[in-house]
C-alpha positions as CSV (number, residue, x, y, z in Angstrom):
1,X,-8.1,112.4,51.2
2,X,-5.4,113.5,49.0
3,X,-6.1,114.1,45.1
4,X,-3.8,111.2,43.9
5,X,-5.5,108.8,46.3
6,X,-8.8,109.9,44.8
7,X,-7.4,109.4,41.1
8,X,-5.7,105.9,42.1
9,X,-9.5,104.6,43.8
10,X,-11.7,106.1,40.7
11,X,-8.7,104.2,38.5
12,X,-9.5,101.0,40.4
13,X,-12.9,101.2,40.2
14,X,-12.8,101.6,36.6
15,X,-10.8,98.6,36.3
16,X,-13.0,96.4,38.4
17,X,-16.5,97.4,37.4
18,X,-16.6,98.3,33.6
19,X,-16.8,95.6,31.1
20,X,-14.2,95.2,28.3
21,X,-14.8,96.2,25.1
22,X,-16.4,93.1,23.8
23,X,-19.0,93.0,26.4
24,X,-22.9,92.9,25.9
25,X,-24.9,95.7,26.7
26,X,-26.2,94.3,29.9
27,X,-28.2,97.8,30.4
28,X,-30.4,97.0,27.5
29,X,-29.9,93.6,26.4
30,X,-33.1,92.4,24.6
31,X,-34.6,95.8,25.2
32,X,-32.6,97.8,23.1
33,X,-34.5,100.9,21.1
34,X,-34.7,100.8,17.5
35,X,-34.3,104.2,16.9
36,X,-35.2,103.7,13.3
37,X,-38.0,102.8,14.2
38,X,-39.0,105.3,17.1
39,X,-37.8,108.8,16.0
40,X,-39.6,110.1,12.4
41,X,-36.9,110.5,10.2
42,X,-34.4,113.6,9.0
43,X,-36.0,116.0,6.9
44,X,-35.2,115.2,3.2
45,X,-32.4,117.2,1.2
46,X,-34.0,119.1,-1.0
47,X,-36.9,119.5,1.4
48,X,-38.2,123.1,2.8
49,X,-37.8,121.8,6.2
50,X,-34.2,121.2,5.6
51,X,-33.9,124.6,4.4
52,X,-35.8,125.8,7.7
53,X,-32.7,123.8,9.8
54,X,-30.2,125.3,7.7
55,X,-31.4,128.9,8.3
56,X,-31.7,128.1,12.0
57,X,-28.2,127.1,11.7
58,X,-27.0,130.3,10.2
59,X,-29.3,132.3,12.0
60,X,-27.3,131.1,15.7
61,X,-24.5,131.3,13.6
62,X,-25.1,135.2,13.4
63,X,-25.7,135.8,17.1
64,X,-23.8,134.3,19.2
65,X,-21.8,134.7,21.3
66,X,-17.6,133.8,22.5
67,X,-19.4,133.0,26.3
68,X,-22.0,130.6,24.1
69,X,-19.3,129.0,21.8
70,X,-16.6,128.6,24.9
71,X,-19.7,126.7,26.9
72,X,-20.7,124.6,23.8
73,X,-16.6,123.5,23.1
74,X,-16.4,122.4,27.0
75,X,-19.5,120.5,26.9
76,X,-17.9,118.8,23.4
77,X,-16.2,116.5,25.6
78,X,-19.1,114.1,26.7
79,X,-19.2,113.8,30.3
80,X,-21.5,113.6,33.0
81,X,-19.5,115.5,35.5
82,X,-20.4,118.6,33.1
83,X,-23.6,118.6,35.4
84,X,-21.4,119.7,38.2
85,X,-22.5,123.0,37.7
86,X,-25.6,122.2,39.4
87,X,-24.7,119.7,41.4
88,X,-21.8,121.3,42.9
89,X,-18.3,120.1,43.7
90,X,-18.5,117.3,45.0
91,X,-19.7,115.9,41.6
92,X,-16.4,115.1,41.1
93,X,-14.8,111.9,39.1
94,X,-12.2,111.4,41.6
95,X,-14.4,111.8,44.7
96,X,-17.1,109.4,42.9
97,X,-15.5,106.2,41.7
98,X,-18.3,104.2,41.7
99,X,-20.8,106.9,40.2
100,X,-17.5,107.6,37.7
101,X,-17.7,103.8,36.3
102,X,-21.3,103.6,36.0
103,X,-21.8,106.8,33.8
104,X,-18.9,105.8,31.6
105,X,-20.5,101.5,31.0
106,X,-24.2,103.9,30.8
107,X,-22.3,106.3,28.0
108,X,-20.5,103.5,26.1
109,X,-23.9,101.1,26.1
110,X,-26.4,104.0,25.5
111,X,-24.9,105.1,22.4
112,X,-25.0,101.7,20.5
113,X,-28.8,102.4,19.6
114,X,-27.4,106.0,18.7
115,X,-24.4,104.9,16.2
116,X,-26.9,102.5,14.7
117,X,-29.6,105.5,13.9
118,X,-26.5,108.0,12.3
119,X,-25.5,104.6,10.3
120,X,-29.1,104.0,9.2
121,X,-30.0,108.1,7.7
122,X,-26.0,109.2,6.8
123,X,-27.1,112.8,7.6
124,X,-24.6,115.2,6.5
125,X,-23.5,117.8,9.2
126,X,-24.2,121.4,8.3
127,X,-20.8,122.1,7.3
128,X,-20.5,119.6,4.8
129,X,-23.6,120.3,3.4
130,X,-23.3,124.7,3.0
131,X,-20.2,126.7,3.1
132,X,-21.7,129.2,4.7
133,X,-21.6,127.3,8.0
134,X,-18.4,127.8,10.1
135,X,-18.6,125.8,13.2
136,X,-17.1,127.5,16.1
137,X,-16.3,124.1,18.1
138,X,-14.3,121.1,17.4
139,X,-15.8,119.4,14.4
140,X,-16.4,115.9,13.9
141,X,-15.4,115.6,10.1
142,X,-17.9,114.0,7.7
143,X,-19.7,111.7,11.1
144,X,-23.7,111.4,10.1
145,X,-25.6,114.3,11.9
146,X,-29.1,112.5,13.0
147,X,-29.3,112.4,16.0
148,X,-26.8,114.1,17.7
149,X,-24.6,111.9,19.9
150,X,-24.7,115.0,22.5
151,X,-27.6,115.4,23.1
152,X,-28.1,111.8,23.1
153,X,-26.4,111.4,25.9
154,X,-27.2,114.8,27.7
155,X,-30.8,113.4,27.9
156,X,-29.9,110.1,29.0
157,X,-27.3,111.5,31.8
158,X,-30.3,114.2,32.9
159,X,-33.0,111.5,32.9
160,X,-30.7,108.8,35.2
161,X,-29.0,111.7,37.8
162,X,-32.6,113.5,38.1
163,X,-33.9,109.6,39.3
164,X,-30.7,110.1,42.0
165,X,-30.9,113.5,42.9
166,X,-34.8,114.6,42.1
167,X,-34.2,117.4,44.2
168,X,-32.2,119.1,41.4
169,X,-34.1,117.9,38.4
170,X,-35.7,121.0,37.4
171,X,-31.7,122.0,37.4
172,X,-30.1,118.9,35.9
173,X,-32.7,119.0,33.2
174,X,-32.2,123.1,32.4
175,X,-27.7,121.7,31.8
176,X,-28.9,119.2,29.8
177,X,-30.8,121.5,27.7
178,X,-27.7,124.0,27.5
179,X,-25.7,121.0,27.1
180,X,-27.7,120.0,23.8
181,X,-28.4,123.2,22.3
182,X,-24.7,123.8,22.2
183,X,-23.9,121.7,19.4
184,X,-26.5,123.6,17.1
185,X,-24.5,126.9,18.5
186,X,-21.2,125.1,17.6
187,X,-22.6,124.4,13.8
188,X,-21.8,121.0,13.9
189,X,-26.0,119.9,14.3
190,X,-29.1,121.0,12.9
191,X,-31.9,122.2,15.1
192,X,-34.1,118.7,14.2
193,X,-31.1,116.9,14.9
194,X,-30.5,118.0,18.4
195,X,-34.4,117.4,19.4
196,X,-33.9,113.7,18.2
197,X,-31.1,113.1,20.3
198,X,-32.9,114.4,23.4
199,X,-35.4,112.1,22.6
200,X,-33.1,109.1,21.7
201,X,-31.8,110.3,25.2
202,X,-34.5,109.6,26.8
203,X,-35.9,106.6,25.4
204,X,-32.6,104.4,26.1
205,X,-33.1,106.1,29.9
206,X,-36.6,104.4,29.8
207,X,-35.1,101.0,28.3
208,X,-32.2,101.2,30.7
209,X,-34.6,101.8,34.1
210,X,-36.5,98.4,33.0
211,X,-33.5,96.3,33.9
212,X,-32.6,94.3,36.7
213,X,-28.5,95.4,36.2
214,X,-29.0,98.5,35.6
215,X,-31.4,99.5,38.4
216,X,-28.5,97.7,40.6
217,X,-25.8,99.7,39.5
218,X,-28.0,102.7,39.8
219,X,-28.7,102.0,43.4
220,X,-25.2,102.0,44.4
221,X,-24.2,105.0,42.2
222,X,-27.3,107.1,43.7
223,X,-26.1,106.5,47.3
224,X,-22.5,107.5,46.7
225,X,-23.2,110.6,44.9
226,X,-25.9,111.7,47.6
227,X,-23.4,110.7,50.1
228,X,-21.0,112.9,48.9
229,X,-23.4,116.0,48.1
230,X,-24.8,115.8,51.6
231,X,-28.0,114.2,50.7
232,X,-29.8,112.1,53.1
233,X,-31.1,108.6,51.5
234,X,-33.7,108.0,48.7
235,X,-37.0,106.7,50.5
């Protein structure tokens, strides 16, 4: 099928299966995570642990490398077809309408309980907090740092395609790791920060798998990505 077909299909599906802006989160309704609640909190300001994530910070800051800051600024842009390097080609937007429209509802949905934790602590990023921090990636001005919205949603990406293709989680979940880490080598997180992301990840995953929509939409998604990878059916 030609490329533009592809784009004009993924377009339509788009249209048809995500919900507007003002939509409920369907994926979570009354089980939304209070991350608040669930993750311990930042280390303090003037706290030695916060000085233990700074030095971290600096430390990657010192070592690495323009292969390490070129992955970290592509992963920046928050997409689950990052993951196509382990799942191939075919992991492809275009090819995967359906797949395409259900990560994007999952993304927009699974951050809510996110936005709500960075509103709650007000975290300051490393660069607005010590000079000596010079993030290598895009930046994300003076946004609260805990948890990071990455890996956030690198978690909740790796828990969701590992449940479609468990033949690659031991893979899916080694990018996701690589995708979270990145934003500590970037200097836009703290160490702390990026571990309570991967765990915000993970608990919306566990919210999300409890409902009824969700495990629909899942269905659907898991048998056109495993058609198009060459996977025979889930059992």
């Amino acid at each position: 099928m030609p490329r533009w077909i592809r784009f004009f299909v993924a377009a339509l599906a788009l249209a048809y299966l995500l919900p507007s802006s003002g939509a409920e989160l369907q994926y979570l309704e009354s089980a939304q995570p209070d991350l608040t609640t669930l993750l311990a909190p930042p280390p303090a300001p003037d706290s030695v642990s916060q000085q233990r994530d700074l030095q971290a910070v600096l430390a990657i800051q010192a070592s690495r490398s323009p292969t390490e800051l070129e992955q970290a600024d592509a992963d920046s842009h928050k997409t689950v077809f990052r993951f196509a390097d382990v799942l191939g080609p075919h992991f492809d937007a275009a090819t995967l309408p359906i797949t395409a429209a259900f990560f994007k509802r999952l993304s927009e949905q699974g951050a809510q309980p996110m936005k709500q934790a960075k509103a709650y602590w007000k975290r300051p990023r490393p660069y607005n907090v010590s000079a000596l921090v010079h993030p290598g990636i895009e930046t994300e001005g003076k946004s609260p740092s805990y948890p990071s919205g990455h890996a956030t949603f690198a978690y909740l990406c790796a828990v969701v395609l590992a449940n479609m293709v468990p033949e690659q989680r031991a893979a899916i979940f080694a990018r996701a790791e690589v995708f979270a880490q990145g934003r500590v080598i970037g200097g836009v997180h703290y160490p702390t920060d990026v571990e309570a992301g991967k765990l915000s990840g993970t608990l919306i995953a566990a919210a999300m798998l409890q409902n009824p929509t969700f495990r629909s939409d899942l269905q659907q998604a898991t048998q056109e990505t495993r058609d198009a990878l060459g996977l025979p059916p889930l059992k």
